[in-house]
C-alpha positions, 0 to 999 in steps of 0.5 A, a space after each residue: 500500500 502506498 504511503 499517504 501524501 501532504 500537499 501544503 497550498 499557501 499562495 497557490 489556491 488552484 487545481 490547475 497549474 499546480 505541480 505538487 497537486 499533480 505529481 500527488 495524483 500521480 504518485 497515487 497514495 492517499 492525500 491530504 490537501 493541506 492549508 495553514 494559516 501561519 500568521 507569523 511564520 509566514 511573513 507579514 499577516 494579512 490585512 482585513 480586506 485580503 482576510 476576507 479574500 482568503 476565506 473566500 478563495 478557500 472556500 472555493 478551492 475546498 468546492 473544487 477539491 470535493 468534486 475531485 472526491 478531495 477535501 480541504 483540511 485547515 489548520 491554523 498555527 506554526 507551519 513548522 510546527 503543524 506539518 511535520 506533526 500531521 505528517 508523523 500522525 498521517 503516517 505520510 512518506 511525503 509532503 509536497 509544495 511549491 517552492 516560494 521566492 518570498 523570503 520569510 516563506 522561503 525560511 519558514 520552508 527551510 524549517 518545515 523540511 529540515 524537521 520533516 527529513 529529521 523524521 524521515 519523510 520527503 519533503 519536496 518544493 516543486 517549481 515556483 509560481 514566478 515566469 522566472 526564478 531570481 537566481 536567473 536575472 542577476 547583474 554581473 555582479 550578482 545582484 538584482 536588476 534595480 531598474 525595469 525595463 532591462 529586467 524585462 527584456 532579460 525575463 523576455 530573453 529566456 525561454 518562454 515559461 514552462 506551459 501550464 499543467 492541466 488540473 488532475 482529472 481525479 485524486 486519490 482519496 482523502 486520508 480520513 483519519 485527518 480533522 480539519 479545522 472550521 473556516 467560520 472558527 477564524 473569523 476572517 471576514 467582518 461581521 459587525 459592522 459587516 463592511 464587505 458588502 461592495 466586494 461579494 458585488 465586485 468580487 468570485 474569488 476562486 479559480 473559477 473566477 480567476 479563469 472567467 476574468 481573463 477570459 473575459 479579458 483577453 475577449 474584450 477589454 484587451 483591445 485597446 489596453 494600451 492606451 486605454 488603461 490609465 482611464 478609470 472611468 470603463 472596463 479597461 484593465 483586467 481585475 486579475 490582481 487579486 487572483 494572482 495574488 492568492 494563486 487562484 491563477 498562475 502568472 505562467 497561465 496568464 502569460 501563455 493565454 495572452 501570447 496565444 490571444 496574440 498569435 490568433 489575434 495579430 492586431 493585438 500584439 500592442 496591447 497584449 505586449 503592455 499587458 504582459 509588461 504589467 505582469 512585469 512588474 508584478 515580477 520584478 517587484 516580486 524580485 526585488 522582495 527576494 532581495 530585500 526582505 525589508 521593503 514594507 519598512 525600509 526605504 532602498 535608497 539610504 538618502 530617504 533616511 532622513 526625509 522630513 515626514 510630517 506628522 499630521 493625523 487629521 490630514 492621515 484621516 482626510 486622505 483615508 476618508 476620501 475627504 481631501 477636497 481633491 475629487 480624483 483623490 476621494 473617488 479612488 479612496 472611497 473605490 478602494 473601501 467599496 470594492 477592496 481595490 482601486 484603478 492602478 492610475 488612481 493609485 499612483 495620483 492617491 499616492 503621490 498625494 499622500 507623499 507629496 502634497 500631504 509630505 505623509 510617510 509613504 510607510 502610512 500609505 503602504 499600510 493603509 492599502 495593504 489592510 484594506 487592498 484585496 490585492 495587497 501583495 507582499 512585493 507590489 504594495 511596498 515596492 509601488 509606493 516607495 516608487 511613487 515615494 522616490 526612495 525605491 528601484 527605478 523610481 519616479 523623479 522626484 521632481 514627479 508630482 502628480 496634479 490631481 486636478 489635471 490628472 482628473 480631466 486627462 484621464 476621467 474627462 467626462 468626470 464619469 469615475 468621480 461621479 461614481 465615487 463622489 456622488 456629490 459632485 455627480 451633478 456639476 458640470 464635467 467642466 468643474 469636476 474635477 476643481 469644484 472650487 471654480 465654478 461659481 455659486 449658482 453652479 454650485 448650487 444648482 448642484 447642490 454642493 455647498 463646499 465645506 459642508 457636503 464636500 469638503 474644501 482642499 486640505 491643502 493648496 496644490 502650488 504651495 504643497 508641491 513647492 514645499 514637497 519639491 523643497 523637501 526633496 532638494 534638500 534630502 538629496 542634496 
């Protein structure tokens, strides 16, 4: 009889694509499809709105295992701890995962086969979710490519990813004698308030969700991406973030669907070549947390050490609220309340904000999305904002301070997006929209806005913060 087999998920909820899972199949022995919600050992804990993504995403992956004739056992606690223990009780010859680039889950690995091979059971790390493993895209003197567009042509350079594997078609059965814990005992969704309302309407976590969604994709909003994408006011992006953020779909699934819509679709070519430089840069901020643990608190350039932050709660709070004044602002900071996300144009104009208007740490930022982002992933979240910020690899010139007034008209021309989000504003003319403080008393009425009431006045002037971030900036430099 064949010994039982322990395949671990952690960022990999999926069936498809998963080489553990299918090397389980083959092997044939009685599985244990295992997740472990390792709140510590795993790296950083996850915010409020990605707790609710996960409880989701499990629930999905724990429908599509049963119909395989599959379940998922919980456990939550010490990794290392848990599996080498469920191992020694399950009587299994193997544990099986894929290999993560992310270095504390890299580490808590390390101990997790260390303390199974000390028992005597396999532990195998299969491929990594990743298009290209870190080790392979290094400079001549060993280290990490700091600046994007030469990362990518080198990612480009190697061969294509390895093709995606089918999802098994049958498992072997469950090991019964193996208890899992209850989802709901964890309480990973809210209750009281229950503040998740807009995402059950915005949001199928799952891998069926992930699949439909790139679908749908490359089946329409595709066309046109590469100029349409930095509009927040229409279906242009693909909304896959999250997905691959939890693994409901693989970056290597993304990348040959793309390259197939492509080569069936020459006319694409434009577009679906940015596309796959956005998935890019989910790889290269991904490469640059292999190489810097750190970077949701340290800033890569030393320089920033010093950088004069302010400290200012009230404005923190305005800026969370979506009540600055500044429309584009408040509708991506209220989009991302509603649905656990917001426009990645929006997102660099709500940052630059914070950090340059505000002259607010970029750390506040990065940990007011990562808690309240869905798609908050340990490399993008950090890495983006100390992008914005100045203080990271390949960042924007400091010089760099979004307008948020022209910014609004250029990429939200109509005031549609603002509209959506700031229904205060839905009835001014698209001509003020976006700088309601211009129109005159009787537009403002006829509008029903009375500025300092129902929508807030600016918290700060646009000239004078950006004269004083670009002191501030000169200065940290110099």
């Amino acid at each position: 009889m064949k010994s039982p087999i322990i395949v671990w998920f952690r960022d990999d909820l999926r069936l498809s694509d998963h080489a553990a899972l299918r090397e389980a199949a083959q092997r044939g022995g009685p599985l244990v499809c295992l997740y472990v919600l390792d709140e510590r050992g795993g790296g950083r804990p996850h915010g409020a709105a990605s707790c609710w993504w996960l409880a989701n995403s499990l629930r999905a992956l724990d429908a599509g295992l049963k119909k395989l004739g599959q379940t998922l056992v919980l456990r939550k606690g010490d990794a290392a701890l848990i599996i080498p223990e469920l191992a020694a009780n399950a009587d299994t010859g193997a544990v099986l995962w894929l290999e993560s680039e992310v270095p504390a889950q890299a580490a808590r690995d390390r101990k997790v086969a260390q303390a199974l091979q000390r028992a005597g059971s396999e532990a195998r790390i299969l491929r990594s979710d990743l298009l290209a493993k870190p080790d392979n895209i290094r400079n001549k003197d060993g280290n990490g490519l700091r600046v994007f567009t030469p990362f990518w042509k080198r990612v480009l350079s190697l061969d294509d990813p390895a093709r995606p594997l089918a999802a098994p078609k049958t498992l072997p059965p469950p090991v019964r004698s193996v208890a899992s814990e209850r989802l709901e005992d964890w309480k990973l969704e809210p209750s009281k308030p229950d503040w998740a309302t807009g995402f059950r309407e915005a949001w199928s976590p799952g891998e069926n969700g992930a699949q439909q969604r790139l679908h749908d994709f490359l089946d329409g909003p595709i066309k046109g991406y590469a100029t349409d994408r930095d509009r927040p006011d229409g279906d242009h992006t693909s909304g896959l973030s999250p997905h691959l953020r939890f693994g409901e779909i693989s970056p290597r699934q993304v990348f040959h669907a793309a390259k197939f819509a492509a080569e069936r679709q020459p006319a694409l070519a434009r577009d679906i070549d940015k596309f796959l430089s956005e998935l890019g840069w989910r790889e290269f901020c991904r490469h640059l947390l292999f190489d810097n643990p750190d970077i949701d608190t340290r800033n890569l350039q030393s320089s920033f050490d010093d950088f004069p932050w302010r400290r200012d709660a009230k404005a923190l709070r305005a800026w969370q609220r979506g009540q600055t004044g500044y429309p584009v602002v408040d509708a991506g900071m209220r989009e991302l309340w509603h649905t656990g996300v917001m426009h990645n144009r929006v997102r660099m104009v709500v940052a630059s904000f914070l950090v340059k208007h505000l002259l607010l740490d970029w750390r506040l930022g990065e940990q007011w999305f990562w808690d309240t982002l869905v798609d908050a992933d340990p490399g993008s979240n950090p890495a983006n904002w100390q992008w914005v910020a100045g203080s990271g690899a390949d960042a924007a010139p400091y010089f760099r301070v979004f307008n948020p007034v022209l910014q609004g008209e250029k990429f939200d021309p109509d005031g549609a997006y603002v509209s959506k989000w700031v229904p205060e504003l839905a009835k001014l003319s698209p001509k003020f929209i976006h700088h309601p403080w211009d129109a005159t008393p009787i537009e403002l009425q006829s509008a029903g806005i009375v500025l300092g009431d129902n929508y807030p006045e600016p918290i700060v002037d646009h000239k004078a913060a950006r004269e004083r971030a670009l002191a501030a900036y000169r200065k940290t430099r110099a």
